[in-house]
N, CA, C and O atoms as a GROMACS GRO file, in nm:
protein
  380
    1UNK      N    1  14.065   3.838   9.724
    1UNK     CA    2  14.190   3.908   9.702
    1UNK      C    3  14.241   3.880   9.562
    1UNK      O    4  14.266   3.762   9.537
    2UNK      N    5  14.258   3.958   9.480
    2UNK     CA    6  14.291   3.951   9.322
    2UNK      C    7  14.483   4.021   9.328
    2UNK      O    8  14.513   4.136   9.360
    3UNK      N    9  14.551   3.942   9.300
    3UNK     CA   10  14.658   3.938   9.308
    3UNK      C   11  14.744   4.034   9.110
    3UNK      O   12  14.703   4.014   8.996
    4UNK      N   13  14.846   4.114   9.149
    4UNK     CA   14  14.823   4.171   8.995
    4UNK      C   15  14.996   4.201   9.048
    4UNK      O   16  15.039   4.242   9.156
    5UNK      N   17  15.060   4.163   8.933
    5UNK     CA   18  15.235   4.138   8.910
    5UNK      C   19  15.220   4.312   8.857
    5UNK      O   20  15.126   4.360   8.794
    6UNK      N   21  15.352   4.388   8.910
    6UNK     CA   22  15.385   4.502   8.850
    6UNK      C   23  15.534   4.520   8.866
    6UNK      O   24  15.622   4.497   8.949
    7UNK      N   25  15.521   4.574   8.742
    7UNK     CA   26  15.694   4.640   8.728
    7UNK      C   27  15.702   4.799   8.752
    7UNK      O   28  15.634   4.872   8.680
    8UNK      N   29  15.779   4.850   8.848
    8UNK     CA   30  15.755   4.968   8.890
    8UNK      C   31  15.885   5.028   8.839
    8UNK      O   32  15.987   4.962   8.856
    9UNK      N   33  15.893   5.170   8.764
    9UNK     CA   34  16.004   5.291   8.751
    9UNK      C   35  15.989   5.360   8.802
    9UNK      O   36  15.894   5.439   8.791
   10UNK      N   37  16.115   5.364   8.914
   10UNK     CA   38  16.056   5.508   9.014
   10UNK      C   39  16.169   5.606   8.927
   10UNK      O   40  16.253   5.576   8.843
   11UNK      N   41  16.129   5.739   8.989
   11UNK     CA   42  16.157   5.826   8.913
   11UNK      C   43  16.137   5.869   8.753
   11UNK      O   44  16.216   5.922   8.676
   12UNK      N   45  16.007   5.830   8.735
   12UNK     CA   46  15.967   5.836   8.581
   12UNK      C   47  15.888   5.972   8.568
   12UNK      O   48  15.809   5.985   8.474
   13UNK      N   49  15.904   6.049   8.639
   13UNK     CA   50  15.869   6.196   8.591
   13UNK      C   51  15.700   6.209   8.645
   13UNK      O   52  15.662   6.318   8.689
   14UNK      N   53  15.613   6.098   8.638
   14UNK     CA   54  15.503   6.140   8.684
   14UNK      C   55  15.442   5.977   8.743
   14UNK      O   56  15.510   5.874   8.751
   15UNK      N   57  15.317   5.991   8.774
   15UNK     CA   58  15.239   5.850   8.804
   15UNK      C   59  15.182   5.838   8.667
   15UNK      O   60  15.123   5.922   8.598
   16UNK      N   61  15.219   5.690   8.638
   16UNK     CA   62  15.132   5.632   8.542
   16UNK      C   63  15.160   5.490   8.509
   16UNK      O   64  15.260   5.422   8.530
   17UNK      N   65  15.013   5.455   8.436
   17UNK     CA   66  15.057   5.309   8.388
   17UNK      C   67  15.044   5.295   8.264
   17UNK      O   68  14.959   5.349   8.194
   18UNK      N   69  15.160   5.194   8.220
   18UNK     CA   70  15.252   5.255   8.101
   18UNK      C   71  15.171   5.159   7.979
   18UNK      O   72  15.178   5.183   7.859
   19UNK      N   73  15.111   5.070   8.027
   19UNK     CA   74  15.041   4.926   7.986
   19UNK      C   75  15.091   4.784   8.031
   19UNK      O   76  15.141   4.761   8.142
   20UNK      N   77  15.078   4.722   7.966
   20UNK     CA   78  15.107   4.556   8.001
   20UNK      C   79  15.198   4.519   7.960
   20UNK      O   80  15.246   4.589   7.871
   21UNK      N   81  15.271   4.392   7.998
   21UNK     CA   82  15.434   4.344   7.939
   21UNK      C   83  15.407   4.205   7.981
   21UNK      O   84  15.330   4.170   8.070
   22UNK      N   85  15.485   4.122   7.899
   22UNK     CA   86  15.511   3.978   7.966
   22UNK      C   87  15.629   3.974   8.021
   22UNK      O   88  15.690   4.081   8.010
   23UNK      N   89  15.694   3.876   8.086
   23UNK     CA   90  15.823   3.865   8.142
   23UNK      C   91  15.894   3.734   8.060
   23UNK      O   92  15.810   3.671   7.997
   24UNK      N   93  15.996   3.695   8.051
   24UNK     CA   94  16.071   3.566   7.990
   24UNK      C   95  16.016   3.467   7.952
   24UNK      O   96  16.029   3.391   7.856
   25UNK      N   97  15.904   3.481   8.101
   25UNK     CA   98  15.834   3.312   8.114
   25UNK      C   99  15.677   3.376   8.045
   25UNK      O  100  15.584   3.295   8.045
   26UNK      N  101  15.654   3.490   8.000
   26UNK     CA  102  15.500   3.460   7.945
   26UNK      C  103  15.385   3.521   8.038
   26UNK      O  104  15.267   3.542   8.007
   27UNK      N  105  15.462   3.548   8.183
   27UNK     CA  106  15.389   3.614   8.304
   27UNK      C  107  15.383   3.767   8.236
   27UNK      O  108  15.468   3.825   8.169
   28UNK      N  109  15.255   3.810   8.277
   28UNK     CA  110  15.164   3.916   8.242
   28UNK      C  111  15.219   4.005   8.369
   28UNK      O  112  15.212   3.961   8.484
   29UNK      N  113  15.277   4.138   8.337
   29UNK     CA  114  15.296   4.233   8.436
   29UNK      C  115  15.220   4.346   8.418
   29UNK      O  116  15.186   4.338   8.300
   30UNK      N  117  15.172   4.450   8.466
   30UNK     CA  118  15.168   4.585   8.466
   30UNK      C  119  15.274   4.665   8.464
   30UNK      O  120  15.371   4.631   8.531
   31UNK      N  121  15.277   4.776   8.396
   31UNK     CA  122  15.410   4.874   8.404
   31UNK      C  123  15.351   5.003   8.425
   31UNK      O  124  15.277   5.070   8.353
   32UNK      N  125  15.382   5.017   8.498
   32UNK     CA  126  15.394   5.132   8.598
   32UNK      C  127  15.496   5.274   8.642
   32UNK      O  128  15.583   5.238   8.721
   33UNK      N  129  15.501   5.378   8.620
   33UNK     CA  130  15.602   5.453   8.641
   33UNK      C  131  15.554   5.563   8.773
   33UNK      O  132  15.438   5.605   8.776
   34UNK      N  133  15.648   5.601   8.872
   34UNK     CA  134  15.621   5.694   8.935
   34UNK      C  135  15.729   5.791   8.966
   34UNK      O  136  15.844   5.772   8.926
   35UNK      N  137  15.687   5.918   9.054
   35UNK     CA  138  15.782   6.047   8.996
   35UNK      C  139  15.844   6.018   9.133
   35UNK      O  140  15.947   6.086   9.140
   36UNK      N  141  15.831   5.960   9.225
   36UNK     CA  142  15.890   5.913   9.394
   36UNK      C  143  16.044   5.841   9.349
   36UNK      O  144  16.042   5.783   9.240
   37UNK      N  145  16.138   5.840   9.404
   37UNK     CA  146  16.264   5.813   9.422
   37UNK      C  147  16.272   5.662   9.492
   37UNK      O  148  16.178   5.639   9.569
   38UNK      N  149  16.356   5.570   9.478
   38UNK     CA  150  16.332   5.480   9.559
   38UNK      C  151  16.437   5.443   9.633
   38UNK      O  152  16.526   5.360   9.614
   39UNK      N  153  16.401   5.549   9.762
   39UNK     CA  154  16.403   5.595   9.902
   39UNK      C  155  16.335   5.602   9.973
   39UNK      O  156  16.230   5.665   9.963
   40UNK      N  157  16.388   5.514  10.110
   40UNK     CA  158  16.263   5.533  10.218
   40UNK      C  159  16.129   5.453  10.228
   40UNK      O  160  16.058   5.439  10.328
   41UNK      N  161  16.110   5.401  10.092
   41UNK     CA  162  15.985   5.320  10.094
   41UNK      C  163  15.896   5.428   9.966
   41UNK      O  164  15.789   5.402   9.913
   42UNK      N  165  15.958   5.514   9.951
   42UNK     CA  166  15.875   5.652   9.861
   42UNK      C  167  15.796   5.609   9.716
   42UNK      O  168  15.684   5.639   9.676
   43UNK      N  169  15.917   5.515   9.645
   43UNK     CA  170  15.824   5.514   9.526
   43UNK      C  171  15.746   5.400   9.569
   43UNK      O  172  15.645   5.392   9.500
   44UNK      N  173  15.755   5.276   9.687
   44UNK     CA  174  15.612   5.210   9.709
   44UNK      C  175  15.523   5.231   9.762
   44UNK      O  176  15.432   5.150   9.780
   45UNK      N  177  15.527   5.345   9.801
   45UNK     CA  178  15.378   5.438   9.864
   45UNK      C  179  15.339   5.512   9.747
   45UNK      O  180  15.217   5.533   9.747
   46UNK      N  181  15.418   5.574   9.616
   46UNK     CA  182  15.344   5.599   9.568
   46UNK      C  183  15.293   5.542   9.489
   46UNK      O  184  15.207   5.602   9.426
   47UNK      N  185  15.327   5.375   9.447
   47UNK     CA  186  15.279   5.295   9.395
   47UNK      C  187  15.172   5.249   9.416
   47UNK      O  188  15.086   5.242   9.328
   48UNK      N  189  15.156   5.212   9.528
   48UNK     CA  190  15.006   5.190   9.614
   48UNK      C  191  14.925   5.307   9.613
   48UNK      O  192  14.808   5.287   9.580
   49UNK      N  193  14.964   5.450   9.645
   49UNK     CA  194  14.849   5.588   9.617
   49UNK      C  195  14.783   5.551   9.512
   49UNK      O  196  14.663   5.525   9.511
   50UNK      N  197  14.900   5.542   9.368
   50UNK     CA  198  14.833   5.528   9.204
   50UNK      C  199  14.738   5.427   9.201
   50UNK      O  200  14.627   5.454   9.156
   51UNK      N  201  14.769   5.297   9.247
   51UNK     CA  202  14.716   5.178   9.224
   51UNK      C  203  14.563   5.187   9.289
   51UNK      O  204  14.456   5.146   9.242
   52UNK      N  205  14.590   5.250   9.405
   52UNK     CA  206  14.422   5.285   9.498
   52UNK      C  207  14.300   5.394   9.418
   52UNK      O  208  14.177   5.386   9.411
   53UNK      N  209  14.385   5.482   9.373
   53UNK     CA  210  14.337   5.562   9.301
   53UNK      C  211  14.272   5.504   9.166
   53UNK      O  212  14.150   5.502   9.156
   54UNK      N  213  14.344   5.463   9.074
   54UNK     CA  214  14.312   5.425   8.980
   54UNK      C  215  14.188   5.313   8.972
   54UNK      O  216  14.097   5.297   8.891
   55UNK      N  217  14.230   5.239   9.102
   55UNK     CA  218  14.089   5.156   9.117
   55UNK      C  219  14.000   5.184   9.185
   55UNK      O  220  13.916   5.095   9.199
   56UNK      N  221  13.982   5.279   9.238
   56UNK     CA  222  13.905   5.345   9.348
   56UNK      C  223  13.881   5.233   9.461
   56UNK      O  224  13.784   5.164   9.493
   57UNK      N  225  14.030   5.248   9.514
   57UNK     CA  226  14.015   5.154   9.631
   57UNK      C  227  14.094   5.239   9.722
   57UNK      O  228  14.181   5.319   9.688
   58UNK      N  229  14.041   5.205   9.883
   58UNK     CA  230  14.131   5.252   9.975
   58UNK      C  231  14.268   5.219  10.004
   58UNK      O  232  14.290   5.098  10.006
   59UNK      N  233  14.355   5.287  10.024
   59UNK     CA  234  14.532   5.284  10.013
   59UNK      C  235  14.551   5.108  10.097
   59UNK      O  236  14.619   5.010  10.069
   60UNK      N  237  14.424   5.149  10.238
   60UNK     CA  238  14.459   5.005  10.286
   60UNK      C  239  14.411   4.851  10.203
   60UNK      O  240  14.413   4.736  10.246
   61UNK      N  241  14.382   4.889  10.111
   61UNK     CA  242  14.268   4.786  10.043
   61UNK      C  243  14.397   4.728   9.937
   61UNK      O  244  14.392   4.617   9.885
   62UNK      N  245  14.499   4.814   9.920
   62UNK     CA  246  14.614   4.782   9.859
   62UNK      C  247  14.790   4.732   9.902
   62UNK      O  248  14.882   4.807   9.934
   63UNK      N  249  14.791   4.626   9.892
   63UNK     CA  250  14.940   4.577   9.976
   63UNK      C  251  15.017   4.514   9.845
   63UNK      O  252  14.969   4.459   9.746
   64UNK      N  253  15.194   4.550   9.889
   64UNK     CA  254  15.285   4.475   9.797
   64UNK      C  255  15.317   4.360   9.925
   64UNK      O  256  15.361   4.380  10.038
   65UNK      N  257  15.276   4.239   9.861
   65UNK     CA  258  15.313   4.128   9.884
   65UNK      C  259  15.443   4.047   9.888
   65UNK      O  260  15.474   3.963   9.972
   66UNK      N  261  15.507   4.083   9.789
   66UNK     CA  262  15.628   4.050   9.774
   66UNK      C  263  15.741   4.162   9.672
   66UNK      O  264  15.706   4.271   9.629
   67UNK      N  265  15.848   4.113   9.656
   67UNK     CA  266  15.903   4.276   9.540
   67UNK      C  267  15.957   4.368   9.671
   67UNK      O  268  16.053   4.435   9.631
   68UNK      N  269  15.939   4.385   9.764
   68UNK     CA  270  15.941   4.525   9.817
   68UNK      C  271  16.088   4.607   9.745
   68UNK      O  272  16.082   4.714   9.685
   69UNK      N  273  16.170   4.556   9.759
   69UNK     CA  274  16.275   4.592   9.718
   69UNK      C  275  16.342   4.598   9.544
   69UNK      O  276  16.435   4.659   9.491
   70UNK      N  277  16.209   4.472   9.483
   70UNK     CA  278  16.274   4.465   9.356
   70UNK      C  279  16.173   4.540   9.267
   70UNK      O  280  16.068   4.590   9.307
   71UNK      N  281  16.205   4.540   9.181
   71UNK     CA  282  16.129   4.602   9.038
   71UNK      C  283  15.989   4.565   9.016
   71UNK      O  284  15.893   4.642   9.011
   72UNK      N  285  15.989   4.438   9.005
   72UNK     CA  286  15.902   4.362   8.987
   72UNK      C  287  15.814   4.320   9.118
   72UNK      O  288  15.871   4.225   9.171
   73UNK      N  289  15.729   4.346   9.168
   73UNK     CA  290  15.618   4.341   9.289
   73UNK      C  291  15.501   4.269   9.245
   73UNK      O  292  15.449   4.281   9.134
   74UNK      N  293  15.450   4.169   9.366
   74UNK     CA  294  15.356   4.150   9.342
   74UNK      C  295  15.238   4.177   9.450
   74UNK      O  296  15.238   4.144   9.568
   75UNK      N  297  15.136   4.247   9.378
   75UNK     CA  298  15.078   4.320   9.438
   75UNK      C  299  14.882   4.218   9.506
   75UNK      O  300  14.839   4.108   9.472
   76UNK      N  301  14.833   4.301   9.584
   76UNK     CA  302  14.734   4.239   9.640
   76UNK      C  303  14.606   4.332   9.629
   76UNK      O  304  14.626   4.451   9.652
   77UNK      N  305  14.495   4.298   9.602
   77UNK     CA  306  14.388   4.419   9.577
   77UNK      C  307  14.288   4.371   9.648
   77UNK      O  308  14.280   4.248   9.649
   78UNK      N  309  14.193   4.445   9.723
   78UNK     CA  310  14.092   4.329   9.798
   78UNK      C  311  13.979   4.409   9.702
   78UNK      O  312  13.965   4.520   9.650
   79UNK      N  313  13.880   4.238   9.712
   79UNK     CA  314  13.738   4.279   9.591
   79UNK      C  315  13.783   4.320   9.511
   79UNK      O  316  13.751   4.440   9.506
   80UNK      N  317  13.885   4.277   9.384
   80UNK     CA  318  13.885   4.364   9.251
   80UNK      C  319  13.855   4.271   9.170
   80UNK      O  320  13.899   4.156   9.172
   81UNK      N  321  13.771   4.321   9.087
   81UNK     CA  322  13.734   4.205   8.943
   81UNK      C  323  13.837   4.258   8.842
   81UNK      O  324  13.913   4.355   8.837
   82UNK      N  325  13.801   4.132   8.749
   82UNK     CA  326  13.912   4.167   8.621
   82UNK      C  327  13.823   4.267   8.548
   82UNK      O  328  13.892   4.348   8.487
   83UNK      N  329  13.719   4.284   8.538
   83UNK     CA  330  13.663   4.380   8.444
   83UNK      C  331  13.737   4.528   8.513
   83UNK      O  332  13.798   4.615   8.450
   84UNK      N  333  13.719   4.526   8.616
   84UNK     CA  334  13.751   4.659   8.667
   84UNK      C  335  13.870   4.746   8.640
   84UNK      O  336  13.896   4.863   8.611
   85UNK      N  337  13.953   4.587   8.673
   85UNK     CA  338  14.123   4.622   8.633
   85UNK      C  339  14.116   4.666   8.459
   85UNK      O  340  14.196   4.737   8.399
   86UNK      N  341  14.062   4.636   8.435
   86UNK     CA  342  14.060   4.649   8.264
   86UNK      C  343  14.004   4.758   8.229
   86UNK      O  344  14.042   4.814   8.126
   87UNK      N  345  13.893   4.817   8.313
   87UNK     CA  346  13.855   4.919   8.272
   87UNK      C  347  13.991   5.041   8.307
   87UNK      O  348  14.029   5.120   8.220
   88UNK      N  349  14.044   5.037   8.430
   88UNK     CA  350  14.138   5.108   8.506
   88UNK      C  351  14.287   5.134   8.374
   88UNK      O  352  14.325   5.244   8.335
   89UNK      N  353  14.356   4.967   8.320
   89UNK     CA  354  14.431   4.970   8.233
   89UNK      C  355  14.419   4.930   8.106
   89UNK      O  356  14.518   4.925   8.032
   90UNK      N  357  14.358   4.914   8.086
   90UNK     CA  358  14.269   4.818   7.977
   90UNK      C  359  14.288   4.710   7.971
   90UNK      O  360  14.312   4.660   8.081
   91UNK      N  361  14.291   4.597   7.831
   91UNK     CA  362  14.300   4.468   7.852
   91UNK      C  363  14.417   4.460   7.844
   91UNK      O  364  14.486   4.551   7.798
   92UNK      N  365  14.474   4.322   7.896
   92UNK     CA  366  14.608   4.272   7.904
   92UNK      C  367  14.618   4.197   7.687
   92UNK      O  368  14.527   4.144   7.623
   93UNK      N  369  14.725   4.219   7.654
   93UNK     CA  370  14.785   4.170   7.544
   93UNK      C  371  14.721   3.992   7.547
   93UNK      O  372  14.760   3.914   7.635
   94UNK      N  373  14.610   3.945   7.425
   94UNK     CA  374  14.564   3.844   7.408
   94UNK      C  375  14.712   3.746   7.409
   94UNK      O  376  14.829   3.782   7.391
   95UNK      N  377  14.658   3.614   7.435
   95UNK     CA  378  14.751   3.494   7.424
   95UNK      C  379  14.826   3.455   7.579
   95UNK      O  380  14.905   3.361   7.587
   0.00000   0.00000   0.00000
């Protein structure tokens, strides 16, 4: 299970990932935008669609772990290598 921090904008006009960010402390996020409202659970389903997609993984192969409610999620991927993720967003910002 390869574990991957994201910052999600719902209502950003479409699905996408925006690139990489650090947070205060130096933690490596993904940024992420989707066109889902956050209602209902909407923009974290479509967070998980993008995220499955992009890695060519099944929707169930993808869980938010924690975050549900906040911005910042941390997410769960089963079998994902870092090459993969990198190919998907590219590399994360050296250092």
């Amino acid at each position: 299970m390869a574990r991957l921090a994201v910052r999600l904008t719902p209502r950003g006009g479409r699905e996408a990932a925006q690139g990489w960010g650090l947070d205060e402390a130096g933690r490596l996020y993904l940024k992420v935008r989707v066109a889902a409202a956050p209602v209902d659970g909407a923009a974290n389903a479509a967070l998980i669609s993008f995220l499955a997609s992009a890695l060519k993984r099944s929707r169930g192969a993808v869980r938010i772990v924690s975050g549900e409610t906040a911005r910042l999620k941390m997410i769960e991927i089963e079998d994902l290598t870092d090459d993969e993720l990198h190919r998907a967003f590219g590399p994360p910002p050296a250092g």
